[in-house]
VMD Tcl script that builds the backbone (N, CA, C; Angstrom):
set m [mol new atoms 426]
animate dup $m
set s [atomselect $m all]
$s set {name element resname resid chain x y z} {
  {N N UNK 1 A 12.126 -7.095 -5.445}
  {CA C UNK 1 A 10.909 -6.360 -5.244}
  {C C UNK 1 A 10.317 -6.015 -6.602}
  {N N UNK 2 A 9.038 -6.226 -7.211}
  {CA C UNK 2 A 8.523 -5.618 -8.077}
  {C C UNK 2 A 8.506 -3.841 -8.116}
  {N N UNK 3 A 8.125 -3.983 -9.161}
  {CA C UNK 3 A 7.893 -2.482 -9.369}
  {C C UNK 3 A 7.030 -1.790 -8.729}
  {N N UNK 4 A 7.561 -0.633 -8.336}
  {CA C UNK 4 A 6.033 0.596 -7.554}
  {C C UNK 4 A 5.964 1.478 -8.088}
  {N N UNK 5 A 4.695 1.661 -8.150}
  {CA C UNK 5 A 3.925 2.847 -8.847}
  {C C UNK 5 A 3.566 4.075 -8.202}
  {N N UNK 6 A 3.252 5.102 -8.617}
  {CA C UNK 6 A 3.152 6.046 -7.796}
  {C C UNK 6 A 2.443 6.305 -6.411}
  {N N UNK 7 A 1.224 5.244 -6.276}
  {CA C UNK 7 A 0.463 5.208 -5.117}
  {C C UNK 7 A 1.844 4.453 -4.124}
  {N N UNK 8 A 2.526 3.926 -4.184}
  {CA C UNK 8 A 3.163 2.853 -3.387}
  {C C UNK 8 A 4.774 4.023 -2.728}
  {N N UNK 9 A 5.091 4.594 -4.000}
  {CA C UNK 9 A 6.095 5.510 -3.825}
  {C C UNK 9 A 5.728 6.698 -2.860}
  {N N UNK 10 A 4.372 6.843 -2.846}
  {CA C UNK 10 A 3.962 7.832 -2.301}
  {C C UNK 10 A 4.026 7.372 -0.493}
  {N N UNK 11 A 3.730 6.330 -0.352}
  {CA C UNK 11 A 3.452 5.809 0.865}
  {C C UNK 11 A 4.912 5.763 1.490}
  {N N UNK 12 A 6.127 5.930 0.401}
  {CA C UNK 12 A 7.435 5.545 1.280}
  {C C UNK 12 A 8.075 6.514 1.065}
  {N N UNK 13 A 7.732 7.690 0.199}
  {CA C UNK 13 A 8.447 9.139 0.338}
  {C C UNK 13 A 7.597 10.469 0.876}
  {N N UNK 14 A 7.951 11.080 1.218}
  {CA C UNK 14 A 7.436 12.799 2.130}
  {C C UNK 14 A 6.829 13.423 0.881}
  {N N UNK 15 A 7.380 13.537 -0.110}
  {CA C UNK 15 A 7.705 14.444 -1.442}
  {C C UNK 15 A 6.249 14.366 -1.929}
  {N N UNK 16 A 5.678 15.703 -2.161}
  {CA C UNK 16 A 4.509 15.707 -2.985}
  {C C UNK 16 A 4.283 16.466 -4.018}
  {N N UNK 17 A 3.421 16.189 -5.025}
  {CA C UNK 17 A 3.478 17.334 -6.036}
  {C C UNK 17 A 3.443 19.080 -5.907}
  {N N UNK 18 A 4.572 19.720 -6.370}
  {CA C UNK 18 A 5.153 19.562 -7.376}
  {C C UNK 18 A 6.928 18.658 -6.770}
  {N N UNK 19 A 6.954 18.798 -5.803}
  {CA C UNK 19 A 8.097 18.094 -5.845}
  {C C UNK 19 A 8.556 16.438 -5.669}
  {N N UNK 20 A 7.795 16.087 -5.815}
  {CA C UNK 20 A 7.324 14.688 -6.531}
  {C C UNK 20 A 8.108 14.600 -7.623}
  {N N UNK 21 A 9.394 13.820 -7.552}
  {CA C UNK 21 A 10.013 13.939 -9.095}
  {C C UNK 21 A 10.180 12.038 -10.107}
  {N N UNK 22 A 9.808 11.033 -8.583}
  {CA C UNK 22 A 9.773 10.161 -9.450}
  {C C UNK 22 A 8.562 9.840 -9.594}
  {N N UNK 23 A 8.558 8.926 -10.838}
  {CA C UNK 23 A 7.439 8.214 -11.565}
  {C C UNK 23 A 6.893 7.210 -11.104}
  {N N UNK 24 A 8.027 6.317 -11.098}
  {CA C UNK 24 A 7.908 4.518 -10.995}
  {C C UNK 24 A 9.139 4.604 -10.749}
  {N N UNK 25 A 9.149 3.339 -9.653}
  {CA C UNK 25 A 10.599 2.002 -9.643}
  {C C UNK 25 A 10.186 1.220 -10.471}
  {N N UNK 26 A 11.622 1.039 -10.831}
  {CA C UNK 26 A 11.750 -0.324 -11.719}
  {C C UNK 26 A 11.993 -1.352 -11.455}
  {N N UNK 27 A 13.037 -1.124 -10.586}
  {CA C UNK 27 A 14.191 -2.679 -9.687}
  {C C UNK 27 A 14.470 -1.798 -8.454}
  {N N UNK 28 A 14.012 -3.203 -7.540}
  {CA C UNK 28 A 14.683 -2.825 -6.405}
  {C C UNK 28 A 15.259 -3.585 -5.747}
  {N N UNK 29 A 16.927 -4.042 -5.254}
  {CA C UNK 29 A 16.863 -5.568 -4.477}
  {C C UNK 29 A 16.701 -5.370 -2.843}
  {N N UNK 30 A 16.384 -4.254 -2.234}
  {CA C UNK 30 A 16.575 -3.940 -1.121}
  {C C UNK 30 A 17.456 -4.208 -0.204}
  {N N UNK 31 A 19.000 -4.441 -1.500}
  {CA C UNK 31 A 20.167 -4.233 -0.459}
  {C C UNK 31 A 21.111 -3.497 -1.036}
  {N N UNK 32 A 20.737 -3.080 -2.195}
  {CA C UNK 32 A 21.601 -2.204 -2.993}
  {C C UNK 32 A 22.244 -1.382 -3.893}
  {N N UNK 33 A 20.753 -1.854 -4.683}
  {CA C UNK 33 A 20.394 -1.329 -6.068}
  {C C UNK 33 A 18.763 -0.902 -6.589}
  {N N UNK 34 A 18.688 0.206 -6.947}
  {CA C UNK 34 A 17.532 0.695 -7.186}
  {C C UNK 34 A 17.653 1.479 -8.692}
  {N N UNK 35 A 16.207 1.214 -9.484}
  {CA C UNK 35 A 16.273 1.598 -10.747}
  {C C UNK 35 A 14.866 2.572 -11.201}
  {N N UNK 36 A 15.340 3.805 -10.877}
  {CA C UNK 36 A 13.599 4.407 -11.333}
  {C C UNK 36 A 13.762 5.541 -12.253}
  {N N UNK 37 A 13.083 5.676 -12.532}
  {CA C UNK 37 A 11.951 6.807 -14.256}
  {C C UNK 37 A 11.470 8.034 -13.762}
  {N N UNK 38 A 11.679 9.273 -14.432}
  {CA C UNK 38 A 11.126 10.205 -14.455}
  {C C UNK 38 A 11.037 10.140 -15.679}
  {N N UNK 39 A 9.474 10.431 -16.230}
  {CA C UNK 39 A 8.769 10.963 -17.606}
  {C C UNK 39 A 8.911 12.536 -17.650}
  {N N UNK 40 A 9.557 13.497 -18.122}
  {CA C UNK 40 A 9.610 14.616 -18.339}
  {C C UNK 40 A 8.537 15.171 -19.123}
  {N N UNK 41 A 7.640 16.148 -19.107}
  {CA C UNK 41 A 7.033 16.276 -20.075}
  {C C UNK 41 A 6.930 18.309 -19.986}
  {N N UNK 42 A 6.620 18.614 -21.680}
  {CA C UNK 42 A 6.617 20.303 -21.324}
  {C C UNK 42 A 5.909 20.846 -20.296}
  {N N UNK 43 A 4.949 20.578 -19.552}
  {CA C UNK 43 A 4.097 20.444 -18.453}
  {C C UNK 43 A 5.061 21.102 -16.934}
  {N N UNK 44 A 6.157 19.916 -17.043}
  {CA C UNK 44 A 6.834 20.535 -15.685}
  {C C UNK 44 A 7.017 21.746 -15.461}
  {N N UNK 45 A 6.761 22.339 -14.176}
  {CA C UNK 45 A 6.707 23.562 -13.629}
  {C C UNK 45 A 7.877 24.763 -13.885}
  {N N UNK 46 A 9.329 23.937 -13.638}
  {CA C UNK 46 A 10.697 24.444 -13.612}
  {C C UNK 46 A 11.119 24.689 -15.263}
  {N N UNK 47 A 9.988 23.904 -16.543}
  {CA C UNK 47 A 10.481 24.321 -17.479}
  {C C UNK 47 A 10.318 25.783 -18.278}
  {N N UNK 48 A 8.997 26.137 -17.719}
  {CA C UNK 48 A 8.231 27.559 -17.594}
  {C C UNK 48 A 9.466 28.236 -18.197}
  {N N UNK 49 A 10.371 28.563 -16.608}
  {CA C UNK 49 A 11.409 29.495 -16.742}
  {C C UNK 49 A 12.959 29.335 -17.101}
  {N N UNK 50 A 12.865 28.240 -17.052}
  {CA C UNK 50 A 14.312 27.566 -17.245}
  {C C UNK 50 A 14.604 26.611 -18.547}
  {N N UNK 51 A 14.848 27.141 -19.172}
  {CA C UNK 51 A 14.771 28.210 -19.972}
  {C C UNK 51 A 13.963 28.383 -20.833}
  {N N UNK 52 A 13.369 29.906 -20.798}
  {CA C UNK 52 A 11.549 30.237 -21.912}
  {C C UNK 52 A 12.829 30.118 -23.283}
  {N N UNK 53 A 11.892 29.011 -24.275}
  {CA C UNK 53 A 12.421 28.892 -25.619}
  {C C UNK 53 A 13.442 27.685 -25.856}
  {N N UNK 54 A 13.975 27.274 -24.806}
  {CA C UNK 54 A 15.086 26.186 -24.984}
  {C C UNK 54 A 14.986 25.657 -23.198}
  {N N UNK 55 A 13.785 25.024 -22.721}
  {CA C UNK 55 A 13.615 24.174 -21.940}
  {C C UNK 55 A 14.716 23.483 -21.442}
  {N N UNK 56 A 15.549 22.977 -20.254}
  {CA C UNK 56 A 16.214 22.475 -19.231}
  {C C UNK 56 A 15.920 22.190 -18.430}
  {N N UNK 57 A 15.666 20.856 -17.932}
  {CA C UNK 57 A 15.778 20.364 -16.400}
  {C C UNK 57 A 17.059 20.739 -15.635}
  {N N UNK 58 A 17.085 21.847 -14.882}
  {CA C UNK 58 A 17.756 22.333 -13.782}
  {C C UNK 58 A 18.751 21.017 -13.263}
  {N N UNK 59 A 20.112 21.095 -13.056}
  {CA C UNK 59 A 21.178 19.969 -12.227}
  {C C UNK 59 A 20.498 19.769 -11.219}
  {N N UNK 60 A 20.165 20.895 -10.722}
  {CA C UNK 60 A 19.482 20.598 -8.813}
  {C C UNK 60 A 18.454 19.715 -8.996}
  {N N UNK 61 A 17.338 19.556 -9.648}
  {CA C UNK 61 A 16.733 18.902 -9.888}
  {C C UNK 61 A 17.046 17.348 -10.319}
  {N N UNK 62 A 17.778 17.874 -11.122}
  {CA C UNK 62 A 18.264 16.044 -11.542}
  {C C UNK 62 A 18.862 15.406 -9.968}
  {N N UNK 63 A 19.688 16.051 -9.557}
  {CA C UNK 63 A 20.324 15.469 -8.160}
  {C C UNK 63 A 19.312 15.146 -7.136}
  {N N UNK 64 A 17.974 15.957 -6.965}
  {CA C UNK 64 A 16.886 15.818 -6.186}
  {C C UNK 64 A 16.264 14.517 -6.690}
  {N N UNK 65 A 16.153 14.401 -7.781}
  {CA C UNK 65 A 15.616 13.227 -8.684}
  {C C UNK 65 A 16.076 12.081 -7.847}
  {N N UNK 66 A 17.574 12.107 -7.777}
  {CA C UNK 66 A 18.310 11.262 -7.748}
  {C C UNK 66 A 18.559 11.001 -5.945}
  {N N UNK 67 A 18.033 11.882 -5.159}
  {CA C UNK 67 A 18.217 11.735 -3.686}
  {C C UNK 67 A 16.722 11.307 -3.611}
  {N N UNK 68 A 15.849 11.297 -4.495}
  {CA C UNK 68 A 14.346 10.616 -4.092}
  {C C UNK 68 A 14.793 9.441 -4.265}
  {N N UNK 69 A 15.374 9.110 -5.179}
  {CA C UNK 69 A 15.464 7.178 -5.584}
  {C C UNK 69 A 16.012 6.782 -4.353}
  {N N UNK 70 A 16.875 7.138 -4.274}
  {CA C UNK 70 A 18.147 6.979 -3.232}
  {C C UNK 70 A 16.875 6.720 -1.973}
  {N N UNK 71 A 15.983 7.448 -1.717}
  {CA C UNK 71 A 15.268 7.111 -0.744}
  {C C UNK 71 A 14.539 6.359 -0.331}
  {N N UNK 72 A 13.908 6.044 -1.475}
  {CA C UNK 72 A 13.662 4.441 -1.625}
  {C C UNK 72 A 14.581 3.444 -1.335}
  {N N UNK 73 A 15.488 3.130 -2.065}
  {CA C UNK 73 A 16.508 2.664 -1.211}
  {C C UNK 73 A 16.678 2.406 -0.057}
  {N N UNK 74 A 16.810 3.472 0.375}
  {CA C UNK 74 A 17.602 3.716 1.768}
  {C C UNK 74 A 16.540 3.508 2.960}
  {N N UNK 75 A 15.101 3.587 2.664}
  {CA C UNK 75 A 14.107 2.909 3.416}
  {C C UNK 75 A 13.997 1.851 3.501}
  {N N UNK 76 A 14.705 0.931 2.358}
  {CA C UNK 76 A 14.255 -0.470 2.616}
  {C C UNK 76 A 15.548 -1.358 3.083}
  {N N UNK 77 A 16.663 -0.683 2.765}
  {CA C UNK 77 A 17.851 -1.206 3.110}
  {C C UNK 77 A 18.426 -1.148 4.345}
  {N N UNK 78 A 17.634 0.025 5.012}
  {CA C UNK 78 A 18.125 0.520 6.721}
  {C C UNK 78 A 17.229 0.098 7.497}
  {N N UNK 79 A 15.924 -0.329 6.562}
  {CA C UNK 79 A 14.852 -0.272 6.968}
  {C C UNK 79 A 14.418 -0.017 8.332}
  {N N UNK 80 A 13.937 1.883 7.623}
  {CA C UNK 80 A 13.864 2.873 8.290}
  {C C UNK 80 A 11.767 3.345 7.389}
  {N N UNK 81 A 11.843 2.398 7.328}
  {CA C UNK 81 A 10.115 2.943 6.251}
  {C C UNK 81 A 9.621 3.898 7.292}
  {N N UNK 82 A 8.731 4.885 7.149}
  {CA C UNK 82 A 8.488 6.386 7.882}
  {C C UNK 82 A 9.437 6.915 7.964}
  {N N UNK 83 A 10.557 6.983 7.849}
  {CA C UNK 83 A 11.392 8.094 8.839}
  {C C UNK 83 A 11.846 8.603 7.364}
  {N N UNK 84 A 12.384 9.666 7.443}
  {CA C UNK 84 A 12.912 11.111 6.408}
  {C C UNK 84 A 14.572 10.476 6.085}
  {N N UNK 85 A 15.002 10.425 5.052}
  {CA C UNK 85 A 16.765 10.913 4.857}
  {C C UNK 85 A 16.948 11.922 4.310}
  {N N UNK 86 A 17.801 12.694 5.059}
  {CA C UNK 86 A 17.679 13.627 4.921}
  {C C UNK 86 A 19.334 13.441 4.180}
  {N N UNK 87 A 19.025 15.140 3.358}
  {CA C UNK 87 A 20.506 15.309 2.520}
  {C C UNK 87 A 21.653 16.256 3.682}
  {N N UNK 88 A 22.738 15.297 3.404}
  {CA C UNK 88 A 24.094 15.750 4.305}
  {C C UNK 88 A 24.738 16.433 3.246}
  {N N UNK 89 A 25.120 15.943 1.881}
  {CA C UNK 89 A 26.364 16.358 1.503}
  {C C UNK 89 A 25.704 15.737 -0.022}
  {N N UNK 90 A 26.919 16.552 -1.275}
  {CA C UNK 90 A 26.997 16.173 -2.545}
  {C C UNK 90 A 28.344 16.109 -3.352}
  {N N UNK 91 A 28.514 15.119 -3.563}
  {CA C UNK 91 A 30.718 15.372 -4.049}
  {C C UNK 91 A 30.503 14.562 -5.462}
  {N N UNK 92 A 31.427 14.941 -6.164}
  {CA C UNK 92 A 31.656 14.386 -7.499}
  {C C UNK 92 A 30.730 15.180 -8.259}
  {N N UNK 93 A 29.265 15.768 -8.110}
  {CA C UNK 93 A 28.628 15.823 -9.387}
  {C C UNK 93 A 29.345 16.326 -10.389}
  {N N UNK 94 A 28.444 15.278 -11.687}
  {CA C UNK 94 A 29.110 16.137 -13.083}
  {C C UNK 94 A 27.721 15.810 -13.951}
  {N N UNK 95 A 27.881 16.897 -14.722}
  {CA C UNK 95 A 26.510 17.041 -15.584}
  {C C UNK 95 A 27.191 16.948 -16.921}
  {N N UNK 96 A 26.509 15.883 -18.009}
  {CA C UNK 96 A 27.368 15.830 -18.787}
  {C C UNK 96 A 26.139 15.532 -20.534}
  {N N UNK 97 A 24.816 15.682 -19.943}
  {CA C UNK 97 A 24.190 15.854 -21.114}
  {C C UNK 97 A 22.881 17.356 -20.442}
  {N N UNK 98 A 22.212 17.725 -21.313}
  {CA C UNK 98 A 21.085 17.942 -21.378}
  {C C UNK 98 A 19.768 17.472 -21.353}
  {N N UNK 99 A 18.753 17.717 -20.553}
  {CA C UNK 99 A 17.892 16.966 -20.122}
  {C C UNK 99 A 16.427 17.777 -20.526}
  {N N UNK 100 A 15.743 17.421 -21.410}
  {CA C UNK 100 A 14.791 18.168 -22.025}
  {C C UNK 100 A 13.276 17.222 -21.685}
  {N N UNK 101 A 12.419 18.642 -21.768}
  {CA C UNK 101 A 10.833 17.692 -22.258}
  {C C UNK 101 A 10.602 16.729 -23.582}
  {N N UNK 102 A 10.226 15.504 -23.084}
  {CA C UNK 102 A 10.043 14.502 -23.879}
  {C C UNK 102 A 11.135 13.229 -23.403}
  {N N UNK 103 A 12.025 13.861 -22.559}
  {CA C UNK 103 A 13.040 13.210 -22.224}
  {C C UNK 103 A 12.624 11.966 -21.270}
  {N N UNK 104 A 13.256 10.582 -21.049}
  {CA C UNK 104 A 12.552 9.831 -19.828}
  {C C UNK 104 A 14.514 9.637 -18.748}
  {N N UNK 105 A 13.951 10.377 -17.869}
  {CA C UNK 105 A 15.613 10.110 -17.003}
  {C C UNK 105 A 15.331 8.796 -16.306}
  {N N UNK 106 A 16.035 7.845 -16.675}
  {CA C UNK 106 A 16.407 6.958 -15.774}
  {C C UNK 106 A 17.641 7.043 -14.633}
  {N N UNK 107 A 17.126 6.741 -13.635}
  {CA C UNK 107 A 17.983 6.711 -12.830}
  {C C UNK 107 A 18.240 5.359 -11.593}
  {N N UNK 108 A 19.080 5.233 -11.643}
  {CA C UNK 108 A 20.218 4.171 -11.017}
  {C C UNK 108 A 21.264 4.360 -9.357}
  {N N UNK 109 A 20.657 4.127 -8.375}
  {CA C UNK 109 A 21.791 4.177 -7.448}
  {C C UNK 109 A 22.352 3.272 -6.639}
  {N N UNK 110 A 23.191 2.836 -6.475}
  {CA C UNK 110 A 23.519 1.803 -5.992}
  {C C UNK 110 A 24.413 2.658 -4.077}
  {N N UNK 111 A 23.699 1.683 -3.229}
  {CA C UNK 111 A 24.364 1.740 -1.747}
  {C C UNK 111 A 25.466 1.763 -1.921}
  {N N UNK 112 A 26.423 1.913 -1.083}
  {CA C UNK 112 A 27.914 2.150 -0.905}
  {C C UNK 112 A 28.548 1.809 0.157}
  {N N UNK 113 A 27.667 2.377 1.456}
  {CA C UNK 113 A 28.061 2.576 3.018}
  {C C UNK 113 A 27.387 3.366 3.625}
  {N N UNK 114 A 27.798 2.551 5.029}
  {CA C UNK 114 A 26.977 3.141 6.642}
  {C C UNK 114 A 27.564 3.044 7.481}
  {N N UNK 115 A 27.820 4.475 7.354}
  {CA C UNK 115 A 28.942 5.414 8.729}
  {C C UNK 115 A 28.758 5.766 9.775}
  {N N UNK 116 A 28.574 5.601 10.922}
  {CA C UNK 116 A 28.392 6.623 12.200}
  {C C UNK 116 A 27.056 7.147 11.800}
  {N N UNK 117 A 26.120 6.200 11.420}
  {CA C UNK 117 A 24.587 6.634 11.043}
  {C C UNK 117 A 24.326 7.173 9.483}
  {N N UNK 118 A 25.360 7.326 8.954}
  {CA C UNK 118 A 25.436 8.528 7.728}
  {C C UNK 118 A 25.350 7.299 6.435}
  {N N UNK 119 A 24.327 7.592 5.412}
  {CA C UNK 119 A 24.364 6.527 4.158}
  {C C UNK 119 A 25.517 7.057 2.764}
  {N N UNK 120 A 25.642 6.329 2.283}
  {CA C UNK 120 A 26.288 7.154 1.152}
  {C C UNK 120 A 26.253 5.999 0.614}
  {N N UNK 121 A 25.630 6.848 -0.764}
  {CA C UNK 121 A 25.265 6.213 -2.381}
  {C C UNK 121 A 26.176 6.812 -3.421}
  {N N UNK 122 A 25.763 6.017 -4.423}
  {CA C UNK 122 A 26.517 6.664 -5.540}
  {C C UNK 122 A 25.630 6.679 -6.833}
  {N N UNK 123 A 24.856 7.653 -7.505}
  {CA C UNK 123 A 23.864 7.855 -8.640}
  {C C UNK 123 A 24.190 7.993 -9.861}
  {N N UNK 124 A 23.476 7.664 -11.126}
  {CA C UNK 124 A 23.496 7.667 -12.296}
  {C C UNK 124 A 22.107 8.273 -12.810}
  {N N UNK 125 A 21.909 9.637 -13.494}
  {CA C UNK 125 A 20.315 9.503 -13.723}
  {C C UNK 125 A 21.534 9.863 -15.571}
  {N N UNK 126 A 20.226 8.938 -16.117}
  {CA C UNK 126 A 21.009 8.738 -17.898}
  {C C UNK 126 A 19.764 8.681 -18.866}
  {N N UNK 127 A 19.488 9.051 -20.378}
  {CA C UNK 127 A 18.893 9.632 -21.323}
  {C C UNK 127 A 19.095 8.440 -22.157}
  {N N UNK 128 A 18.268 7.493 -22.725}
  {CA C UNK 128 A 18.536 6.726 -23.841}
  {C C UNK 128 A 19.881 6.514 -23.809}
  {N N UNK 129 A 20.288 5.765 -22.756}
  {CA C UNK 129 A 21.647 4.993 -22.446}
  {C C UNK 129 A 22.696 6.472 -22.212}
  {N N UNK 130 A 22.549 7.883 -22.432}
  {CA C UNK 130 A 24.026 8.460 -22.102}
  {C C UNK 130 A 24.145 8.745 -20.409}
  {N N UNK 131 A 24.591 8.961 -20.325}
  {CA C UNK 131 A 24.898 9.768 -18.229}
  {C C UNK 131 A 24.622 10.729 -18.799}
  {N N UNK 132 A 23.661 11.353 -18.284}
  {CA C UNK 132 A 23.222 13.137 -18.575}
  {C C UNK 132 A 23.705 13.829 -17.152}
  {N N UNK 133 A 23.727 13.020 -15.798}
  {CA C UNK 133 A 24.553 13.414 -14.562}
  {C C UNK 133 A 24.482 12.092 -13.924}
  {N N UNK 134 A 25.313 12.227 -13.139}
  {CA C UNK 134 A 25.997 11.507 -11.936}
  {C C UNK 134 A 26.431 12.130 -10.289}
  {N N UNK 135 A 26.609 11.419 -9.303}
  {CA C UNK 135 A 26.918 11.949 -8.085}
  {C C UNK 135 A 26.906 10.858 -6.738}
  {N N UNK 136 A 27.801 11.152 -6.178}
  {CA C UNK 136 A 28.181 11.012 -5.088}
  {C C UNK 136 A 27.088 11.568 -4.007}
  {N N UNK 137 A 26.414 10.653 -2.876}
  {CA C UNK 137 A 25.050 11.327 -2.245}
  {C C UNK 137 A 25.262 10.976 -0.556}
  {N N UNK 138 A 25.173 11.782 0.393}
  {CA C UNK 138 A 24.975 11.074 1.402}
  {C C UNK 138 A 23.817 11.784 2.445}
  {N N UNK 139 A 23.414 10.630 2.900}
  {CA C UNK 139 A 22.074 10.860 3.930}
  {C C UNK 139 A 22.245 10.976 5.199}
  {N N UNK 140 A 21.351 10.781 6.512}
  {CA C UNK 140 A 21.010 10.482 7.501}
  {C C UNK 140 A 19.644 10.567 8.042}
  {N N UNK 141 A 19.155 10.030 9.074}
  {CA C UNK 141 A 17.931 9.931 9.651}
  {C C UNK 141 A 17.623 10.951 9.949}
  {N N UNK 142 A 16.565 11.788 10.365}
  {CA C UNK 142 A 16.033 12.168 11.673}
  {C C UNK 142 A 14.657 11.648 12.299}
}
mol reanalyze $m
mol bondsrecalc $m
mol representation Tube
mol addrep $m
């Protein structure tokens, strides 16, 4: 699949600004691997307060980041396009850099399995090549 841009992302996720967290896909093979961008910039809403003077993108956020990609995904692989996945569960996370304005998070998830209806992925969102977090993700329909 080529790349989608925000008009296209918009058409296959719920999420709207401000919680709109991706940018662009990058790669998608629509059976198992998905590759998309968040541009961070001082602008974002959550950097206001978190933290005034030394800016952080919030974990929850990065993991939200990372359950939007995942949704992409998971629309085209169940292909379920309209319908919601919704979040079941989160195991493994580990946060292992800092994630600042100016920063571009890439993020990476690759499918795993489909359980008794239930998806489960496994995510990478990473900073100029480091893992800034990672996680274990699982979905379902409604």
């Amino acid at each position: 699949m080529p790349k989608l841009e925000n008009e296209e992302i918009l058409k296959i996720l719920p999420h709207r600004y401000p919680m709109q967290l991706v940018d662009r896909i990058l790669e998608c093979d629509d059976k198992e691997r998905v590759v998309g961008i968040k541009n961070l910039t001082a602008n974002e809403p959550f950097f206001q307060g978190h933290f005034p003077g030394h800016p952080v993108m919030p974990g929850v956020l990065q993991l939200e980041t990372m359950a939007q990609v995942a949704g992409v995904l998971l629309s085209r692989v169940l292909k379920q396009e309209g319908r919601i996945a919704y979040f079941l569960a989160i195991d493994n996370a580990r946060f292992r850099k800092v994630v600042q304005p100016g920063d571009q998070l890439r993020i990476e998830v690759k499918f795993e399995k489909l359980r008794m209806g239930m998806a489960k992925v496994h995510g990478v969102c990473s900073v100029d090549g480091e893992t800034a977090c990672e996680a274990d993700l699982m979905f379902a329909y409604r």
